[in-house]
VOPAGU-2260 file (C-alpha; in pm, 1 decimal, decimal comma):
REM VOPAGU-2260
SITE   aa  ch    i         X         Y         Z
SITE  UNK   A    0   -2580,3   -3424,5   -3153,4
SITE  UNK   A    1   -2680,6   -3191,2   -2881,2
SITE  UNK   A    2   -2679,1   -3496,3   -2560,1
SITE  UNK   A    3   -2334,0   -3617,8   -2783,2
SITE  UNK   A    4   -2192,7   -3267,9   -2755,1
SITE  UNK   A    5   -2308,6   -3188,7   -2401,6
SITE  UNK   A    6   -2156,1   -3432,7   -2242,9
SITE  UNK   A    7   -1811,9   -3368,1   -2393,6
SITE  UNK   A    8   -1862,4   -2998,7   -2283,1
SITE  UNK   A    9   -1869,7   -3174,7   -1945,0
SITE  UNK   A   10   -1491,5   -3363,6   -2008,8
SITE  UNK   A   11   -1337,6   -3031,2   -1841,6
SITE  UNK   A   12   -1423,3   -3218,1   -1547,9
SITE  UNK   A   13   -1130,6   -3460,0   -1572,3
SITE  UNK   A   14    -873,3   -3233,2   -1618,4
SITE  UNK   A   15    -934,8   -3083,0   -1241,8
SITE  UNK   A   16    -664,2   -3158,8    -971,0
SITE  UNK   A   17    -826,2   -3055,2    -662,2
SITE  UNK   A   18    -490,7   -3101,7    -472,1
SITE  UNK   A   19    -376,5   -2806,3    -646,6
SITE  UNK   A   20    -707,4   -2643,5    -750,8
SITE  UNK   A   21    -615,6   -2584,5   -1092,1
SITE  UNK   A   22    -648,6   -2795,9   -1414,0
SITE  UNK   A   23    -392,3   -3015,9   -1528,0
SITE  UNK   A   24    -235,7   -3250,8   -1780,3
SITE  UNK   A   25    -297,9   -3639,1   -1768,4
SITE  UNK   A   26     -67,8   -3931,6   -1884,7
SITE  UNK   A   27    -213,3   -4213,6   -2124,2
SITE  UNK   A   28    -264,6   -4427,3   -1781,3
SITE  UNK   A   29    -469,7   -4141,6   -1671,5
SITE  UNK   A   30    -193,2   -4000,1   -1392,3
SITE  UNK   A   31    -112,2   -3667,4   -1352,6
SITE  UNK   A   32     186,6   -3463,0   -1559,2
SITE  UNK   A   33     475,9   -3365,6   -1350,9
SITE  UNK   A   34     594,4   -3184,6   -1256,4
SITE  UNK   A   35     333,6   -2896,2   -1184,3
SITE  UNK   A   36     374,9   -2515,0   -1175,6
SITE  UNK   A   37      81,4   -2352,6   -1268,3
SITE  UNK   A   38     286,8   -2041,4   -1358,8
SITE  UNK   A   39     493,0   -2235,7   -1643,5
SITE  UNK   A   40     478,7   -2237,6   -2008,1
SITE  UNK   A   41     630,6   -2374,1   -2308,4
SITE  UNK   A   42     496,7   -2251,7   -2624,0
SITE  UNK   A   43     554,8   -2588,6   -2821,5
SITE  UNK   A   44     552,5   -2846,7   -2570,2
SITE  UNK   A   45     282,9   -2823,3   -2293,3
SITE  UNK   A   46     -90,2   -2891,5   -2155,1
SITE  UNK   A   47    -162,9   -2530,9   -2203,7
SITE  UNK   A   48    -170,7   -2371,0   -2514,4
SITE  UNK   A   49     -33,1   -2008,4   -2558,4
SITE  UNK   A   50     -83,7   -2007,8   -2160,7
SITE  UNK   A   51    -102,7   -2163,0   -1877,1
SITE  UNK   A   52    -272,4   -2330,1   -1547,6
SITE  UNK   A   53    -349,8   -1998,2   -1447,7
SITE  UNK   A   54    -520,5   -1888,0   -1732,6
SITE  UNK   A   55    -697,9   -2209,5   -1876,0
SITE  UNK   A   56    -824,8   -2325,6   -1565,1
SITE  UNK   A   57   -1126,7   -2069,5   -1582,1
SITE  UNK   A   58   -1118,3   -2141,6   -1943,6
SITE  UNK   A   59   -1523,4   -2305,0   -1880,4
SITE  UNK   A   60   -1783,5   -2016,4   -2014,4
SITE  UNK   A   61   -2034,5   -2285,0   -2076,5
SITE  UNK   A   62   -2067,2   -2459,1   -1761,5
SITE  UNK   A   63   -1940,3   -2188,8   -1481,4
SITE  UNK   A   64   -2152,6   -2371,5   -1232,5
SITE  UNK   A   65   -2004,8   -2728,5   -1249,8
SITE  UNK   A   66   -1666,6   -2559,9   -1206,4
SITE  UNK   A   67   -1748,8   -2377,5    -914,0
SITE  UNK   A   68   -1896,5   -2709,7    -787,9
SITE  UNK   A   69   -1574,8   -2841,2    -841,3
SITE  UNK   A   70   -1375,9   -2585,9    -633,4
SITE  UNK   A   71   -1556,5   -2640,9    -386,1
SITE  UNK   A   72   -1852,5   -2382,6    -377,7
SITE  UNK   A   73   -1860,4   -2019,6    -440,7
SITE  UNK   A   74   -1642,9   -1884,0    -164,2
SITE  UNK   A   75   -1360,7   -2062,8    -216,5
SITE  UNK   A   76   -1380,3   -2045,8    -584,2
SITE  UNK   A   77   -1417,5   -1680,0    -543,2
SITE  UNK   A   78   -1091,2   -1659,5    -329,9
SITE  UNK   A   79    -875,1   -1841,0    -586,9
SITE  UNK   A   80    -996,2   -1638,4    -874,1
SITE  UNK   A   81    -971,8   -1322,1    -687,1
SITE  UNK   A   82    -549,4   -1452,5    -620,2
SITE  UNK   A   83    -546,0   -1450,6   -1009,5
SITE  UNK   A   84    -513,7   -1125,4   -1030,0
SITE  UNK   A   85    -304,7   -1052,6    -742,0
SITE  UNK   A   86     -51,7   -1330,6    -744,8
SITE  UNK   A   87     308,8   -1252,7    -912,6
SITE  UNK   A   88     303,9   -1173,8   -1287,8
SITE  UNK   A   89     656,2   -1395,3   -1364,8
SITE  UNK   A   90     600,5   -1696,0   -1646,0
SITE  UNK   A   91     806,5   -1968,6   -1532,3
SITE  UNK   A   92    1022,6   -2158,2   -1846,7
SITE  UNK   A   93    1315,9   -2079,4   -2124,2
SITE  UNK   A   94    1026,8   -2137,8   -2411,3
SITE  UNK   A   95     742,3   -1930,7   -2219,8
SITE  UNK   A   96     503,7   -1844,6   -2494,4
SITE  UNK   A   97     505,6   -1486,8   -2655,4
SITE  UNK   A   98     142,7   -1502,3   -2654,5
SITE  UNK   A   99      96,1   -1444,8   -2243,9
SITE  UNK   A  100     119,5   -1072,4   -2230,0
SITE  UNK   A  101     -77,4    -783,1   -2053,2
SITE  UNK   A  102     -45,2    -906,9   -1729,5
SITE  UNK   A  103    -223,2    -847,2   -1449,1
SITE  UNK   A  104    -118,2   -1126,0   -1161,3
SITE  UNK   A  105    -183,6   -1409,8   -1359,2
SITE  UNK   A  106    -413,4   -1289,5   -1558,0
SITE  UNK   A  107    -308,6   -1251,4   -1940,4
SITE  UNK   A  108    -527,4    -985,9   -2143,4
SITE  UNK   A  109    -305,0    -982,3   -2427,4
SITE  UNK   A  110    -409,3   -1319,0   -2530,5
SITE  UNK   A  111    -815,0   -1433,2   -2591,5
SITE  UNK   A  112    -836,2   -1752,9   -2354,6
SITE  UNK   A  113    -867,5   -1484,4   -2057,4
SITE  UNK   A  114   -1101,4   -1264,7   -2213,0
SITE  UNK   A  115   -1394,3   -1391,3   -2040,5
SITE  UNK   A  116   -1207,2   -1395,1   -1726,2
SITE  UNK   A  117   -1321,4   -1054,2   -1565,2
SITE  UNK   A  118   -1670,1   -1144,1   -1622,5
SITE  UNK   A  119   -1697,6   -1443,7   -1449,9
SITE  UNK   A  120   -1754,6   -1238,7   -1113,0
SITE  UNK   A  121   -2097,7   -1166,2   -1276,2
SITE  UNK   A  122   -2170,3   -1571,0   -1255,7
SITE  UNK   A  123   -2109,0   -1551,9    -897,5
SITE  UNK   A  124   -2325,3   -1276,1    -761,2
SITE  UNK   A  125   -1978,8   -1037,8    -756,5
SITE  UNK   A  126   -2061,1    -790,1    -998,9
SITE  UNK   A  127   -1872,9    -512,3    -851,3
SITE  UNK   A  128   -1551,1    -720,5    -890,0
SITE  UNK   A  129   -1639,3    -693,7   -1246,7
SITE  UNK   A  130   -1706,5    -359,9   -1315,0
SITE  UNK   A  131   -1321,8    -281,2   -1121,5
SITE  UNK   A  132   -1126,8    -508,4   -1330,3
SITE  UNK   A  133   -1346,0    -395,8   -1691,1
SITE  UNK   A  134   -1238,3     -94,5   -1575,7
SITE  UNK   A  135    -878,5    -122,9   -1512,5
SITE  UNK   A  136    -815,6    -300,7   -1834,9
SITE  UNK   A  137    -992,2     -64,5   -2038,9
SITE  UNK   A  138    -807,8     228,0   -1887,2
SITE  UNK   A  139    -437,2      37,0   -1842,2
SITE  UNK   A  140    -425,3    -165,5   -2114,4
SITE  UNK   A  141    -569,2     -13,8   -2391,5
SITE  UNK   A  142    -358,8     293,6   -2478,3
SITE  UNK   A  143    -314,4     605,1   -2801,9
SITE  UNK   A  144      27,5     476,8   -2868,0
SITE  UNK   A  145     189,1     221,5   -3124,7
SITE  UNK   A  146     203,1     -23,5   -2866,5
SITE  UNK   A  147    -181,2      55,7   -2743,6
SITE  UNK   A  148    -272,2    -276,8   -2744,4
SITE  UNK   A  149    -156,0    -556,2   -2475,6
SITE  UNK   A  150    -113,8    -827,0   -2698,9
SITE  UNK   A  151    -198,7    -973,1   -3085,5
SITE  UNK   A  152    -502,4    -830,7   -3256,9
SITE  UNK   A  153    -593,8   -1200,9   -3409,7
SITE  UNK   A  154    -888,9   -1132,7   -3632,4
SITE  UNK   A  155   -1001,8    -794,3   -3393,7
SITE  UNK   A  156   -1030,8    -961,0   -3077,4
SITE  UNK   A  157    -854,1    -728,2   -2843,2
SITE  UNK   A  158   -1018,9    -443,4   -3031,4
SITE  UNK   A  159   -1374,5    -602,6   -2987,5
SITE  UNK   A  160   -1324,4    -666,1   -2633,2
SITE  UNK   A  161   -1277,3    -318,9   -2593,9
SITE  UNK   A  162   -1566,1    -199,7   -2801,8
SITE  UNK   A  163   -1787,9    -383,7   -2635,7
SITE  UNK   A  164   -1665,5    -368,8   -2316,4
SITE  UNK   A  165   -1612,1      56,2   -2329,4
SITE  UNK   A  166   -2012,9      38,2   -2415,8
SITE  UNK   A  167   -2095,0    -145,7   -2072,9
SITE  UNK   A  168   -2157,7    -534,5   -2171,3
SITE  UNK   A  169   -1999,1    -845,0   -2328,2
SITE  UNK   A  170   -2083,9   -1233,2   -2470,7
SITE  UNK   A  171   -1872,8   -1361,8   -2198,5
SITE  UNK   A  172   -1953,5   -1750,2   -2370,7
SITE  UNK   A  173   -2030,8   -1836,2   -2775,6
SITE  UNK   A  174   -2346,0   -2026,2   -2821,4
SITE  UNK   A  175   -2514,3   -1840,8   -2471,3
SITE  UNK   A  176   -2725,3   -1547,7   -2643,8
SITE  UNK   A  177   -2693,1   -1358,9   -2332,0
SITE  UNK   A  178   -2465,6   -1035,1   -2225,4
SITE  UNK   A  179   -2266,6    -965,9   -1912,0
SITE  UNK   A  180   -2319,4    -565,7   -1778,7
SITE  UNK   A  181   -1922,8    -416,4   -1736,6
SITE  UNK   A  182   -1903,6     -76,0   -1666,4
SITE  UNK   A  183   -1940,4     124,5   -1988,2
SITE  UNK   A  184   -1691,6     420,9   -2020,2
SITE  UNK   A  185   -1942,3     649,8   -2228,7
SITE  UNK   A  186   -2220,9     854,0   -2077,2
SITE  UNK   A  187   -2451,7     723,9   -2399,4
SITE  UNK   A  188   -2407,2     500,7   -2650,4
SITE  UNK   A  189   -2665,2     410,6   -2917,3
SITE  UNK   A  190   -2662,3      79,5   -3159,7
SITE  UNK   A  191   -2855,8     162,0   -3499,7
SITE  UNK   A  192   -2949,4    -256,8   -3546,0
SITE  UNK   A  193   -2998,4    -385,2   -3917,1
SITE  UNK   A  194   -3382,7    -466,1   -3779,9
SITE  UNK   A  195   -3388,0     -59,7   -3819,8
SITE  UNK   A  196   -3445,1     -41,5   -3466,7
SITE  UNK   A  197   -3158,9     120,3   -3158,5
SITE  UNK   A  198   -3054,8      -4,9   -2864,3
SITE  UNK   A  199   -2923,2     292,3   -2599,1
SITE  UNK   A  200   -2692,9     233,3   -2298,0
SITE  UNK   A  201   -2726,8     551,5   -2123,2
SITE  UNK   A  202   -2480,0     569,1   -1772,8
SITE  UNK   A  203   -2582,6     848,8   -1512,7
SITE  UNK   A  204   -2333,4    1023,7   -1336,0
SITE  UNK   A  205   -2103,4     808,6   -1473,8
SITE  UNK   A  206   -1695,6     940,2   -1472,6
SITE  UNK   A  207   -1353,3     796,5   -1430,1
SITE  UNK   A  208   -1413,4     745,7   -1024,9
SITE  UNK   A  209   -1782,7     600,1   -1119,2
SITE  UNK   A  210   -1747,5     277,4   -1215,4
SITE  UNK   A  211   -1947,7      72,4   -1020,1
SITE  UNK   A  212   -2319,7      54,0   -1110,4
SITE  UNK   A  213   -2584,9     111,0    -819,3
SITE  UNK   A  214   -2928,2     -20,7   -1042,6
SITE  UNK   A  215   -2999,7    -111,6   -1361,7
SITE  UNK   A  216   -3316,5     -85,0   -1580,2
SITE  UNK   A  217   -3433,6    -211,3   -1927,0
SITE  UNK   A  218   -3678,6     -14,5   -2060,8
SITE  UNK   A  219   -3812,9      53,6   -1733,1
SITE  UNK   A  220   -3775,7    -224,4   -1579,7
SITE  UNK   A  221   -3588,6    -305,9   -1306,0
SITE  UNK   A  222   -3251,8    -578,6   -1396,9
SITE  UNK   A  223   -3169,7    -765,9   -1102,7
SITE  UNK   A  224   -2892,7    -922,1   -1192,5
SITE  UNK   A  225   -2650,3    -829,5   -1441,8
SITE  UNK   A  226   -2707,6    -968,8   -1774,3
SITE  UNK   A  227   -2969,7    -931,0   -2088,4
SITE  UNK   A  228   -3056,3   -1111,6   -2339,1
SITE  UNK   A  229   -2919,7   -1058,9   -2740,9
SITE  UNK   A  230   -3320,4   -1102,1   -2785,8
SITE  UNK   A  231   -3385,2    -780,4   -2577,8
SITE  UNK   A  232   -3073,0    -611,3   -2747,3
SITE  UNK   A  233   -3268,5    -698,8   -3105,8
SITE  UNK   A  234   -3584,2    -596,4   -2988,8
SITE  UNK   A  235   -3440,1    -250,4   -2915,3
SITE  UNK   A  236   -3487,6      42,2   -2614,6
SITE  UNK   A  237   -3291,4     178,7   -2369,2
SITE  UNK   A  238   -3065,5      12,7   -2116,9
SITE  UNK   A  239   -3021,4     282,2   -1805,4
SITE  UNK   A  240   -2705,1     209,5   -1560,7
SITE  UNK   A  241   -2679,7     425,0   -1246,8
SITE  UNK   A  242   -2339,6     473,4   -1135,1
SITE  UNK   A  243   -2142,5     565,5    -794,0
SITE  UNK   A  244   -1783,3     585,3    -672,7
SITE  UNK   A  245   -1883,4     304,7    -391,7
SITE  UNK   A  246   -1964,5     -13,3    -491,8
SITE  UNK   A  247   -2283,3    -171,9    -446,0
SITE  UNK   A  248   -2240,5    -534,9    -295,2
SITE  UNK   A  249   -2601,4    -570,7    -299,3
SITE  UNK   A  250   -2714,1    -511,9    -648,3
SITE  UNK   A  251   -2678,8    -795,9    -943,8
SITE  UNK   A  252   -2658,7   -1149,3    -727,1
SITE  UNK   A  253   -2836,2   -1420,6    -959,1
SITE  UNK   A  254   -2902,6   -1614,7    -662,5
């Protein structure tokens, strides 16, 4: 089950058009849909659901390596996600799905395929990038009005990514027992676990214009990149997260 399943984890790779660097619909005979606009949708007839080329193309949590092979490597796979978020917000189509709200270029927060999307920065060594966007989203599209929320609850979702995300870390992939470091909004937060045991995140000097974490510890010792394990979450302590107003470019590659 596990070499059966694998290798259809690995059937993303198909679906890439590297003439337009995004993935993409196929014809029986194994040709290309057309035509393309990776800023389309059509809620009930399309390649993409509840989004679109924009948004599902990133849509690979379990193998972020083999996509950035496919891109072409890491700096020009960071350049095209970093135009996510920067290119025009406008969803092409008369039947553009309701679901693609909370916009931020491309990227759609109100709806869960891009809710690993801000975290992928971690992958590649570009932490800082991370901690920006957690930030923006927490603090732009999470609001104390009726319409607070950027898009459809669905089962707590956009509610969890925010408590998780507000305490400084989230499962960017199901099935990868392993946490992605954000930028946590609260000066201390502590976890009572059902072991009886607490796990702390405690952020120094952390404020509104301190979002980007300088170092990192786990009970002492020193994280070099930005993730933990949900083993070392279970097994308790303290996770300590310095923070500055300047990013630090230097802390958190996993190279």
């Amino acid at each position: 089950d596990y070499k059966r399943y694998a290798e259809w984890g690995k059937n993303y790779q198909h679906y890439f058009d590297a003439s337009t660097g995004f993935m993409r619909g196929k014809l029986e005979d194994g040709s290309w849909v057309a035509p393309f606009n990776p800023s389309a949708s059509n809620h009930f007839k399309t390649d993409y659901c509840e989004g679109n080329a924009w948004q599902w193309t990133w849509f690979v949590p379990h193998d972020m390596d083999g996509l950035v092979a496919l891109m072409g490597g890491k700096e020009k796979f960071s350049a095209k996600l970093d135009s996510l978020f920067f290119v025009s917000s406008d969803i092409e189509g008369e039947q553009a799905s309701p679901d693609i709200t909370g916009m931020m270029g491309q990227y759609a927060h109100g709806n869960e395929p891009s809710h690993q999307t801000a975290h992928i920065y971690n992958l590649i060594g570009q932490p800082w990038k991370t901690q920006e966007l957690v930030d923006e989203i927490l603090c732009r599209l999470y609001l104390a009005t009726p319409d607070g929320i950027s898009g459809n609850e669905d089962c707590g979702q956009m509610s969890a990514w925010y408590v998780l995300n507000s305490m400084g870390f989230f499962s960017y992939c199901p099935g990868i027992p392993e946490y992605s470091i954000g930028r946590p909004l609260f000066n201390e937060v502590k976890i009572r676990l059902q072991n009886g045991k607490q796990f702390a995140i405690k952020a120094t000097d952390n404020s509104r214009n301190n979002k980007y974490v300088q170092s990192a510890t786990l009970n002492g010792k020193i994280l070099s990149s930005p993730f933990f394990s949900h083993q070392e979450l279970l097994n308790g302590g303290v996770l300590e997260l310095q923070m500055d107003s300047i990013p630090n470019v230097r802390w958190g590659s996993r190279d």
